[in-house]
C-alpha positions in Angstrom: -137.1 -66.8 -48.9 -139.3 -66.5 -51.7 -138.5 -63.0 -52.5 -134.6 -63.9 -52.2 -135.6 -66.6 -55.1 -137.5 -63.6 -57.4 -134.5 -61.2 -56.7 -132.2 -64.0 -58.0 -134.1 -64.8 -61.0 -135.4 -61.2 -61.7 -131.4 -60.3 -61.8 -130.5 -63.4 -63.9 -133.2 -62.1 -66.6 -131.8 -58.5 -66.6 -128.0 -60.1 -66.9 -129.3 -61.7 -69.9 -131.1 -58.6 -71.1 -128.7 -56.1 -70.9 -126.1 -55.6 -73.1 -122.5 -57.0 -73.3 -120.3 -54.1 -73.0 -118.4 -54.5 -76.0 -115.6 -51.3 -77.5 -116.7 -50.5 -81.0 -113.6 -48.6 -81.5 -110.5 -50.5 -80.4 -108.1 -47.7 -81.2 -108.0 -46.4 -77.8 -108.5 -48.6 -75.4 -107.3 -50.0 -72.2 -108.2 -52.9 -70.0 -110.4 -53.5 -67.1 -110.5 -56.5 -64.5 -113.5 -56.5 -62.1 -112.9 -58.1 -58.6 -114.2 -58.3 -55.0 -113.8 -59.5 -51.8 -115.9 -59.9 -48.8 -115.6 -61.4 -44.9 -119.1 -62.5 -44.4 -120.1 -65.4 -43.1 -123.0 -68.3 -43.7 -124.3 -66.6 -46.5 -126.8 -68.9 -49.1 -125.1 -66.8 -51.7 -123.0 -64.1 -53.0 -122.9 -62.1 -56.3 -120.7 -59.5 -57.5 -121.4 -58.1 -61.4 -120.6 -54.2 -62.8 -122.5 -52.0 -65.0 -120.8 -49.4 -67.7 -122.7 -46.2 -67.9 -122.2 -43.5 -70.5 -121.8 -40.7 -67.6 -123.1 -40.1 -64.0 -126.5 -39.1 -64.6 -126.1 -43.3 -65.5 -127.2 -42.8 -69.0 -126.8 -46.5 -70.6 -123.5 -46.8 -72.1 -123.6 -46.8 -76.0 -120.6 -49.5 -75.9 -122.8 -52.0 -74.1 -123.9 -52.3 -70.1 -122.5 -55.6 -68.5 -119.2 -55.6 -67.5 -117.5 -59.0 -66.4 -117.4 -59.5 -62.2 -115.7 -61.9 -60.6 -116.0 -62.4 -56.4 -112.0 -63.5 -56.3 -108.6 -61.3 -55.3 -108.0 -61.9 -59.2 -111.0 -60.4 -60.4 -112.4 -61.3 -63.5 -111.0 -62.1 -67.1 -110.3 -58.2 -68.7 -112.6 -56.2 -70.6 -110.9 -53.4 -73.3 -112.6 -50.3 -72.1 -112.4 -47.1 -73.6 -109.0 -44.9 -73.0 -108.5 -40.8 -72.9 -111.9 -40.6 -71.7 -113.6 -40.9 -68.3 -115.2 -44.0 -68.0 -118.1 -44.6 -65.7 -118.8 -48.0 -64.0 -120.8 -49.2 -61.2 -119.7 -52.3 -59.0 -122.4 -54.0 -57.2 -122.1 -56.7 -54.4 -125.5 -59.0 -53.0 -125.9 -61.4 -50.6 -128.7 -63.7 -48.6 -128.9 -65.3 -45.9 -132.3 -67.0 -44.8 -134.1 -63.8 -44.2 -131.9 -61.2 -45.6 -130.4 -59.2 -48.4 -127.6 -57.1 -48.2 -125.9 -55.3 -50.9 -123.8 -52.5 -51.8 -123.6 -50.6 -54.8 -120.1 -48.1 -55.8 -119.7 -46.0 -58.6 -116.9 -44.4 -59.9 -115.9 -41.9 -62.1 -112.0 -42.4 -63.9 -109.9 -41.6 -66.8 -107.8 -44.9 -68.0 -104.5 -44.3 -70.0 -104.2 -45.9 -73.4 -102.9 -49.4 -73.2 -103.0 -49.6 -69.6 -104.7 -52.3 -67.3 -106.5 -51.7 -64.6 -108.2 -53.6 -61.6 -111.5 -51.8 -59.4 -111.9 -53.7 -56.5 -115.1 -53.9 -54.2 -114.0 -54.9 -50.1 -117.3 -56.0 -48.0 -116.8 -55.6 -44.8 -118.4 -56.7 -41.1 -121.0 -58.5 -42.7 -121.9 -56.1 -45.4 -121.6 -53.1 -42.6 -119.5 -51.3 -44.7 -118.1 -51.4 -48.2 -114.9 -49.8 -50.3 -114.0 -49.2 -53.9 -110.2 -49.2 -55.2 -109.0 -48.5 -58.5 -105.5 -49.5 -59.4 -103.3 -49.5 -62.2 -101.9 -52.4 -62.5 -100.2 -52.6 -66.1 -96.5 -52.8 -64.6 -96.8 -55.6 -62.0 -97.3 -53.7 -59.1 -100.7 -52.0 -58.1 -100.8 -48.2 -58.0 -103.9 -46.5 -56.7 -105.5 -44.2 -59.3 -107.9 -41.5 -58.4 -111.6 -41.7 -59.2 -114.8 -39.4 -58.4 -117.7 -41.0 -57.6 -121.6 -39.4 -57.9 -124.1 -38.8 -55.1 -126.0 -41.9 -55.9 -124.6 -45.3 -57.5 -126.3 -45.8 -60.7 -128.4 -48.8 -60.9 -131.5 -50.2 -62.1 -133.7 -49.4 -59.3 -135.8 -47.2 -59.4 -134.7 -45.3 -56.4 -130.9 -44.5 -56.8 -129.2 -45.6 -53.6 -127.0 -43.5 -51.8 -123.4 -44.5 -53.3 -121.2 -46.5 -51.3 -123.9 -47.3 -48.8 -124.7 -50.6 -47.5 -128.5 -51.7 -47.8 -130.2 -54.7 -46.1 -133.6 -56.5 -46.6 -134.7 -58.0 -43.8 -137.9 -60.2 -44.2 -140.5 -61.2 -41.1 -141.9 -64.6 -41.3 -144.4 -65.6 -39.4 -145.8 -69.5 -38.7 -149.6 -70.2 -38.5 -150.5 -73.6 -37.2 -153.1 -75.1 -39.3 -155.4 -77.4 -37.2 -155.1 -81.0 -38.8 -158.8 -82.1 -39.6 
C-alpha cells in the first residue's frame, strides 16, 4: 500500500512539474481530445493523463509536455495541437487495487489536418490484460479512424522504456508478523 501512496504522490509532483502543453504558433493548428475507457473492477483508483513528445526517440516537446486526459467516452476538454506535422503523444492508463498496479502505456505517431478535431482513445481491457489505442477524426460528427505508427517502446518517464502497448502489473507481497504483547 505504501508504495501505491509514493507512486500517487510522486506522479502528482511530476504533473505539476512538467509543462502545460501549450501551441506557441496558432497558425496551424488542430484540436486534440484525450479519452479512455476501461472494464475493471474494484479498483482503489484509476488515472488516465498523456504526454506530448517532440518525436519518438521521446525528446520533450518544445510546445510543452502535459496533455489534458480524461477517463470518460467524451474524453477531455480539447487541446489545439500542432497541424501538417506529425505529432507524437503518449497515453497512459494506472490503476491499484490493494496490492497491485497495473498500467499501460501507448504511443502513437500521427499527422493532424489543419482545423481538424481529433479524439485518441485508450480501451483497458480484462482487467488491464490488454490494452488499445484509436485515433479518430472526429471534426464532422461522425468518427473516422485515422492511421498512426507507433515506436517500439512508449515514451515515458521511467527509466526503462516499456514495451509499447504492453500491459504492466506490480504486484506487492505483504507479510504479517505477530508482535508478542508485553
Amino acid at each position: 500500500m505504501f508504495r501505491i501512496i509514493i507512486t500517487a504522490l510522486l506522479a502528482m509532483a511530476l504533473a505539476g512539474c512538467i509543462s502545460t502543453y501549450q501551441l506557441k504558433d496558432r497558425t496551424k493548428s488542430a484540436e486534440l481530445i484525450i479519452a479512455g475507457e476501461s472494464n475493471s473492477t474494484s479498483t482503489t483508483y484509476r488515472v488516465l493523463y498523456a504526454q506530448a513528445f517532440q518525436d519518438e526517440d521521446c525528446r520533450p516537446n518544445e510546445n510543452g509536455t502535459h496533455l489534458n486526459g480524461k477517463l470518460s467516452h467524451e474524453g477531455s476538454e480539447p487541446v489545439l495541437i500542432l497541424a501538417e506535422a506529425d505529432f507524437v503523444f503518449t497515453v497512459r492508463y494506472s490503476e491499484a487495487r490493494f496490492s497491485q498496479t497495473r498500467r499501460c502505456a501507448i504511443t502513437a505517431k500521427f499527422r493532424p489536418s489543419e482545423s481538424h478535431r481529433y479524439k485518441a482513445k485508450l480501451v483497458s481491457l480484462g482487467e488491464v490484460d490488454r490494452c488499445f489505442l484509436s485515433i479518430f477524426d472526429v471534426t464532422t460528427g461522425t468518427d473516422e479512424q485515422v492511421a498512426f505508427t507507433m515506436p517500439a517502446h512508449a515514451c515515458t518517464y521511467e527509466a526503462d522504456k516499456p514495451p509499447n502497448g504492453q500491459p504492466q502489473w506490480t504486484i506487492m507481497n505483504y507479510r504479517v508478523i505477530l508482535i508478542p504483547s508485553r
